[in-house]
C-alpha positions in Angstrom: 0.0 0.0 0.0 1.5 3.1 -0.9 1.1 6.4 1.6 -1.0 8.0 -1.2 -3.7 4.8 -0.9 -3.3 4.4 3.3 -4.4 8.0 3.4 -7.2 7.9 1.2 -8.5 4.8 2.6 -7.5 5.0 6.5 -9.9 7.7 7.4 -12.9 6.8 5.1 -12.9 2.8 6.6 -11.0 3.2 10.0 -13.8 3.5 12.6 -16.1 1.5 10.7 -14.1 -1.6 11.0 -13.3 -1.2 14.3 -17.2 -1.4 14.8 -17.4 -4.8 12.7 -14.2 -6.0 12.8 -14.7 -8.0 16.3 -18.4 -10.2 15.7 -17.1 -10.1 12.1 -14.6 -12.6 13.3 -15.9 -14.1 16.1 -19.1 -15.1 13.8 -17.3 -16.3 11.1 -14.9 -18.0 13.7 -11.6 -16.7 12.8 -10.7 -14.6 15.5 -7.7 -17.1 16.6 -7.1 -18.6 12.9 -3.9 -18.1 10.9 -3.6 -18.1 7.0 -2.2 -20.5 5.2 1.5 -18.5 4.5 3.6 -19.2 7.4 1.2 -18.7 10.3 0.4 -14.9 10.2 -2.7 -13.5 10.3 -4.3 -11.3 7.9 -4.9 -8.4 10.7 -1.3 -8.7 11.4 -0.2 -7.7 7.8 -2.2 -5.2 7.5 -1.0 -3.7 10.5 2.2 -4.3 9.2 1.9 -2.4 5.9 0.1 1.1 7.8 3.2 0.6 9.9 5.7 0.8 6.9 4.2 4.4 6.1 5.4 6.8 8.2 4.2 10.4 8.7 6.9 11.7 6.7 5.7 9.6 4.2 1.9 10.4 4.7 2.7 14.6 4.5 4.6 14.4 1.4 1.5 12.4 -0.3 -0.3 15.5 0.8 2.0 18.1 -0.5 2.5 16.1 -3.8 -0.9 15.6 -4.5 -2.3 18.5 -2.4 -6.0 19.3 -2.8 -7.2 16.8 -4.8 -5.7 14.3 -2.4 -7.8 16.0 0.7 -10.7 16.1 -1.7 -11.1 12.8 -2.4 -10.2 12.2 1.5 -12.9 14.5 2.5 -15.7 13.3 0.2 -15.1 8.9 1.5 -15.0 10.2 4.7 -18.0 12.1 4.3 -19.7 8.9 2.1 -20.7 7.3 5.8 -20.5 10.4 8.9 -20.8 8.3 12.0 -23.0 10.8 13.3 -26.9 10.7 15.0 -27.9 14.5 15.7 -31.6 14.4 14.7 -31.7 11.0 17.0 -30.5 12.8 20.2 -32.4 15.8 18.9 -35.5 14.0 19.4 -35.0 12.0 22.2 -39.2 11.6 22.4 -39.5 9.5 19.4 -36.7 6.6 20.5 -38.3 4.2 22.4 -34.6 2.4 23.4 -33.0 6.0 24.3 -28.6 4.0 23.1 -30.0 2.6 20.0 -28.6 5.1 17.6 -30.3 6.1 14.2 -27.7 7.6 12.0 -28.1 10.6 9.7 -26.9 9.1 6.8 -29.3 6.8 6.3 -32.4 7.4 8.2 -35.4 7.8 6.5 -36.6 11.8 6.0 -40.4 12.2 6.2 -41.7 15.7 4.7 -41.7 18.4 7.2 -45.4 19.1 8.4 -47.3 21.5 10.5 -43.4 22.8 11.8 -43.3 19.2 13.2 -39.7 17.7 12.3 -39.0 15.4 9.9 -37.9 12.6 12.3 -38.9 8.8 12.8 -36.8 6.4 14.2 -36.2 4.1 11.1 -33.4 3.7 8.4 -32.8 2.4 4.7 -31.3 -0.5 3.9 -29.8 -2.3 0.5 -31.0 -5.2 -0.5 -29.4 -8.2 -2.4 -29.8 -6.6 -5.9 -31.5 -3.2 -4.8 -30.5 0.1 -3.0 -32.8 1.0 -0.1 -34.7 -2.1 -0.6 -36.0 -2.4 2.6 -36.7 0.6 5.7 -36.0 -0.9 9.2 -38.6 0.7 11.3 -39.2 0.6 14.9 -42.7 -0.2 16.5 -44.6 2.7 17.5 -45.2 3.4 21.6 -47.5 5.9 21.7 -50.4 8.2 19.7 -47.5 10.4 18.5 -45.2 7.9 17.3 -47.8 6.1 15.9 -49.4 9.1 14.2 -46.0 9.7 12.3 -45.3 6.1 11.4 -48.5 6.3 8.9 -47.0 9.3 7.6 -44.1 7.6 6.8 -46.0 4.7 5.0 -48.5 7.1 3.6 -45.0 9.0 2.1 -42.6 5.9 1.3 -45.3 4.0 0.2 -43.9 0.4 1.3 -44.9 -2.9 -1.3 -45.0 -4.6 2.4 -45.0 -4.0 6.2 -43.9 -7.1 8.1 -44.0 -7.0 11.7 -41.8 -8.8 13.4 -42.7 -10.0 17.2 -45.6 -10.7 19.9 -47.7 -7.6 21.6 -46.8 -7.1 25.3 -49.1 -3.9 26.8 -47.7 -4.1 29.3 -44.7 -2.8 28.4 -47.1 0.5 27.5 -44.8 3.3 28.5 -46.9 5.2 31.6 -45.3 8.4 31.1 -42.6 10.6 29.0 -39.1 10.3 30.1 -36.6 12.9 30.5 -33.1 11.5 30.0 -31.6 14.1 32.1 -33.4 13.4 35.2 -31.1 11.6 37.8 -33.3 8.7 38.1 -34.1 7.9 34.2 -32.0 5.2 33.8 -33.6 3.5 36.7 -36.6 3.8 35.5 -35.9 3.0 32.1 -34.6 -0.8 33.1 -37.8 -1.3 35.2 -39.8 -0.7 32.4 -38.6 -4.1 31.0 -37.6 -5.5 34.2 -33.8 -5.3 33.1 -30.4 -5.0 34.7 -28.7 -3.8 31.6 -28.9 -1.8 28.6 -28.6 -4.7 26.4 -31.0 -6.6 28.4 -33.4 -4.0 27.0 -33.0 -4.3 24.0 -33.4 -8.3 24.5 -36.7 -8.4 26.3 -38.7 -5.1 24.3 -41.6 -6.3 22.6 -44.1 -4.2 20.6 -46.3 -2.7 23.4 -49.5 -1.5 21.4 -51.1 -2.9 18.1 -51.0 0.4 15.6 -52.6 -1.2 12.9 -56.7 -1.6 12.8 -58.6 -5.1 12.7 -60.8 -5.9 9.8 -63.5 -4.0 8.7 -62.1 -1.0 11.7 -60.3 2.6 10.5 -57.4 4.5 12.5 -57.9 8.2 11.7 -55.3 10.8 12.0 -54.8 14.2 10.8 -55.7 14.0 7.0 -54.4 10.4 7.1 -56.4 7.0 7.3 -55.9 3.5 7.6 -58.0 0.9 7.0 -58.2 -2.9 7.1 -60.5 -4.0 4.6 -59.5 -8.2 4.6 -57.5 -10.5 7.0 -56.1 -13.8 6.8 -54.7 -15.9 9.2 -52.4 -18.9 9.0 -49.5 -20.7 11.0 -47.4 -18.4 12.7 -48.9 -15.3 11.2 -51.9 -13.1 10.4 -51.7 -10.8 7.0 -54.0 -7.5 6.8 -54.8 -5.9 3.2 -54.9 -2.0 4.4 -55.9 0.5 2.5 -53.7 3.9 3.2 -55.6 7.4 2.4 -54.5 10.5 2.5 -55.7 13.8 1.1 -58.7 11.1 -0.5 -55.7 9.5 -2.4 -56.1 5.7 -1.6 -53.0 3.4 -1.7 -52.7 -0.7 -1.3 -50.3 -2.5 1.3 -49.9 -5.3 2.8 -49.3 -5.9 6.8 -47.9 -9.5 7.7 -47.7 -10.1 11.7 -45.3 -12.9 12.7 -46.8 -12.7 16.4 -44.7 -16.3 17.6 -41.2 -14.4 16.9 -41.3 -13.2 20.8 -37.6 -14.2 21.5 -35.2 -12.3 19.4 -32.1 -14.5 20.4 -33.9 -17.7 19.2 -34.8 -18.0 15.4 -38.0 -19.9 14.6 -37.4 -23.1 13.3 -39.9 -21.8 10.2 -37.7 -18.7 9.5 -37.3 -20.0 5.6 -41.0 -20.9 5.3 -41.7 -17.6 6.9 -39.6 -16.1 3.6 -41.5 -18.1 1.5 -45.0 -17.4 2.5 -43.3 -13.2 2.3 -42.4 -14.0 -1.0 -45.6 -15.7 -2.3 -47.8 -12.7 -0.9 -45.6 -10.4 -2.3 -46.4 -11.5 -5.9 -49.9 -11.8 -5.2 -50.1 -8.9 -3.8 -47.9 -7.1 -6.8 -50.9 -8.1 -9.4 -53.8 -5.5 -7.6 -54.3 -2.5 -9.3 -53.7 0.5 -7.0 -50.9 -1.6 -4.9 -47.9 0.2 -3.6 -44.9 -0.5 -5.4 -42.3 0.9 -3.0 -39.9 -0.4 -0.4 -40.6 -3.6 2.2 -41.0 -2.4 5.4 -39.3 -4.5 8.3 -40.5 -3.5 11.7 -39.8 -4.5 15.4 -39.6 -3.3 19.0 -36.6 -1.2 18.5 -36.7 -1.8 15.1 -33.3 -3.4 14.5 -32.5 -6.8 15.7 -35.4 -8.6 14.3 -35.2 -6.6 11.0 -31.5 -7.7 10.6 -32.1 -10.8 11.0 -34.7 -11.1 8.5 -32.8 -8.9 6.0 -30.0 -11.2 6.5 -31.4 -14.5 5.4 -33.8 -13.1 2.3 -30.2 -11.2 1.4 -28.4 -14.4 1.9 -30.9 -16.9 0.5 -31.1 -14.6 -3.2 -27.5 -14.7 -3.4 -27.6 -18.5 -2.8 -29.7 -19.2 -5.4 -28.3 -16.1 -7.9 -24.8 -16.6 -7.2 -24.1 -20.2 -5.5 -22.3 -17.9 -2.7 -23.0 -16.8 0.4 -21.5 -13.8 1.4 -22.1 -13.3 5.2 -19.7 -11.2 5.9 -20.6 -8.8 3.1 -24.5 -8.8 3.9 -23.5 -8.3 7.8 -20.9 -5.0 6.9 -23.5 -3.4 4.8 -26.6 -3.7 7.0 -24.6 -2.5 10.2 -23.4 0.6 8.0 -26.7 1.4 7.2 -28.3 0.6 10.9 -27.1 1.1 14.3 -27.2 -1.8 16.8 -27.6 -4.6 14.1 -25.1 -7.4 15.2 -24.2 -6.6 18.6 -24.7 -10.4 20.0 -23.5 -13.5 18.3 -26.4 -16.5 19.2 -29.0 -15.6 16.9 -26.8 -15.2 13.6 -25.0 -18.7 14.6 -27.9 -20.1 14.5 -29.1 -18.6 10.7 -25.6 -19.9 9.4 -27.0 -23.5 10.6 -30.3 -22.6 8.6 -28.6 -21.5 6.0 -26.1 -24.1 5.7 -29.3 -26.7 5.3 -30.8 -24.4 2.5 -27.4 -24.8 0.8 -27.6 -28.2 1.2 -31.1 -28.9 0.3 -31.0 -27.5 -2.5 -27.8 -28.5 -3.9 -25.7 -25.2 -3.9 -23.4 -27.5 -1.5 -21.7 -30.6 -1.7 -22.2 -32.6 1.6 -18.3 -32.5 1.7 -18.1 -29.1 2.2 -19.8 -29.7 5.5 -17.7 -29.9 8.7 -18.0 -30.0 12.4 -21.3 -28.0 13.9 -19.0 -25.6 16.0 -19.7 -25.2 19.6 -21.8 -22.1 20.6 -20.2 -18.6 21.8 -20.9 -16.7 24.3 -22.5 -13.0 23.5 -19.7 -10.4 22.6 -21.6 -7.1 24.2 -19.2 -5.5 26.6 -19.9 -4.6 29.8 -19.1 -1.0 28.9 -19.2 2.2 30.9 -22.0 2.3 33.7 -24.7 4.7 31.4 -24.9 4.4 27.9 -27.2 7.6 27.8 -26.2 10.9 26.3 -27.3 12.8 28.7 -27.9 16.7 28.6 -27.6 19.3 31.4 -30.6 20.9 32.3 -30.2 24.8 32.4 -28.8 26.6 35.4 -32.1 28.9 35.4 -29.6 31.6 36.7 
C-alpha cells in the first residue's frame, strides 16, 4: 500500500471496522485462525503495511498531491459520517434511548405542521436493490404512531412485516426525560432489566397500531383501513388501505406474532420467507398496490429486522450466485443501521439454517460440510455504567 492509498482509505474505513471487525470474526470464527503462509494473520499484515508508512511519508502524499488528495479524503469520509444529531435531537420518538439512528441513512419524512422530519427508522440495501428495505421501529405511543402512517403514507412500502408478539404491558406510563437523575432507573424497570442490552433483548411491541378488519385508524388527514384478513400458522396478513388527502393506496401488513424471542430464530424462518415472497407477488398483481420499499419493523426496530434482512439477502444470493457472502451482507446492514449485530447466538444459529438451504437444495456438496461448532458466548461488553447521552438541564440563573 502506498502512503497516497493508506491515506485515502484510512480515514474513510478506519472506525467502521473497528465497529465490525470483532463479531465479524468471532461469527465467522476466525478470531484465533492463521492463514495458510507461514502462520500470520491477515490483521497482522495489515497492521504491518500502515506501519511501513510513516508520517513523513503520509505529508509528502499530501503536498504532492495537495488538494485533490484532501478532496477525495474528505468526500469517502463524508460517504458514511458516523454521526446521529436528529436521534439525540428527538430523544421523544426513541423508544430504546442508546440505539442510535444515523443521519446518513435514516429515513426523512416531509416536514409538516413545523413538526420535524424525524422517525426512528433507516434504509437499507438489498441483495440486488438500494434502499430495498426501511428498518422501522414499532410505535409506543399516539405520536409515534401518528407519524409512522406518515411515513407509510409518504414511502409508500410494497410490504409491512411485523416482526414479534404484543406485550401492553410494556405500555410506556409516562414521557421520560433523559436528564433526570433517576431515568435510567426507571428506564430498566420498564422491561424489568439490569442492563442496557438486556433492553434491547426483552422489548416487545407494546400497542397494536394497525386496525382489525372491517375498523379505521384516523389521523390528521391520514387514514388507515383494514379492509381483509387472513390468518395462517405463525402469522396473520391484513390488506390495508392507506388514504391521504382522499388518495387511496394498497399495502400489505404481515404479523409474525410467535417471533417473541429475538435471540432464538423460529425453526420456520425460511418458510416464513416463502410465504413473504408468495404474498408479495400476489399482492404485486392488484391495481392501485404500492410498489415501494418492504418495510421491516420490530420493537426497536433493528435486531429482528437484521435478521430477517440477513437471510432473504443471503438466501437470493444463494440461489443467484451459489455464494454466500455473510460477511458482506453483515458489513453493509450495520453501516446502514445502528445496533444490528451486537450479540452472536442468533446469527450462529441462521448460518446453521442457511447451511441446510445450501444443502437442500444443492448449492453444496455434503463435503463441504464440517463440524457443527460449539456455541459462543454474547460479545456485548460490559461498557461504561450509562450508555445515555445525557444533557444538562439549564442553570435557570
Amino acid at each position: 500500500m502506498t502512503p497516497t492509498d493508506f491515506m485515502r482509505s484510512f480515514i474513510s474505513q478506519s472506525w467502521l471496522e473497528d465497529e465490525i471487525e470483532g463479531s465479524i470474526r468471532q461469527l465467522a470464527g476466525t478470531e484465533s485462525q492463521t492463514t495458510q503462509t507461514g502462520g500470520e494473520t491477515a490483521e497482522g499484515k495489515e497492521e504491518e503495511v500502515n506501519k511501513n508508512v510513516t508520517p513523513e511519508e503520509a505529508f509528502k502524499a499530501v503536498t504532492v498531491e495537495g488538494p485533490e488528495l484532501l478532496n477525495q479524503m474528505h468526500t469517502s469520509a463524508m460517504t458514511y459520517p458516523n454521526t446521529y444529531d436528529k436521534f439525540l435531537n428527538n430523544m421523544d420518538m426513541n423508544r430504546i434511548p442508546h440505539l442510535y439512528c444515523f443521519d446518513h441513512s435514516r429515513v426523512e419524512l416531509a416536514p409538516q405542521d413545523g413538526k420535524d422530519d424525524f422517525y426512528n427508522a433507516s434504509w437499507v440495501d438489498g441483495y440486488s436493490k438500494k434502499s430495498a428495505y426501511i428498518f422501522a421501529q414499532a410505535p409506543f405511543n399516539d405520536h409515534t404512531e401518528y407519524v409512522f402512517w406518515r411515513m407509510v403514507s409518504e414511502r409508500k412500502p410494497s410490504m409491512i412485516l411485523v416482526f414479534g408478539d404484543i406485550d401492553e404491558k410494556q405500555k410506556r406510563k409516562a414521557p421520560y426525560d433523559i436528564s433526570d437523575r433517576g431515568f435510567e432507573k426507571s428506564f430498566l424497570h420498564e422491561f424489568g432489566a439490569k442492563s442496557l442490552e438486556e433492553c434491547e433483548l426483552k422489548a416487545k411491541i407494546c400497542r397494536k397500531f394497525w386496525p382489525e378488519k372491517g375498523s379505521k385508524k384516523d389521523f390528521p388527514a391520514l387514514s388507515i383501513q383494514a379492509s381483509d384478513d387472513h390468518s395462517e400458522t405463525h402469522m396473520k396478513t391484513f390488506n390495508l388501505t392507506v388514504t391521504e388527502k382522499k388518495q387511496d393506496h394498497q399495502t400489505v401488513l404481515m404479523h409474525f406474532y410467535e417471533w417473541a424471542d429475538a435471540s432464538k430464530l423460529p425453526e420456520y424462518m425460511l418458510d416464513m420467507r416463502a410465504s413473504i415472497k408468495l404474498q408479495y407477488i400476489r399482492s404485486s398483481k392488484k391495481t392501485g398496490v404500492c410498489i415501494g420499499p418492504i418495510m421491516l419493523v420490530c420493537a426497536t426496530g433493528v435486531e429482528k429486522c437484521a435478521i430477517y434482512a440477513t437471510i432473504d439477502i443471503i438466501v437470493s444470493r444463494i440461489t443467484e450466485e451459489h455464494r454466500v457472502g455473510f460477511k458482506e451482507t453483515m458489513s453493509a446492514i450495520k453501516m446502514q443501521r445502528f445496533g444490528c449485530f451486537r450479540t452472536v447466538g442468533p446469527y450462529s444459529t441462521a448460518c446453521e439454517m442457511l447451511m441446510k438451504f445450501a444443502v437442500t437444495t444443492g448449492v453444496v456438496h455434503d463435503a463441504a460440510i464440517g463440524e457443527k461448532p460449539k456455541p459462543q458466548k454474547s460479545i456485548v461488553g460490559k461498557g461504561p455504567k450509562s450508555g445515555f447521552i445525557t444533557k444538562k438541564k439549564p442553570s435557570g440563573k
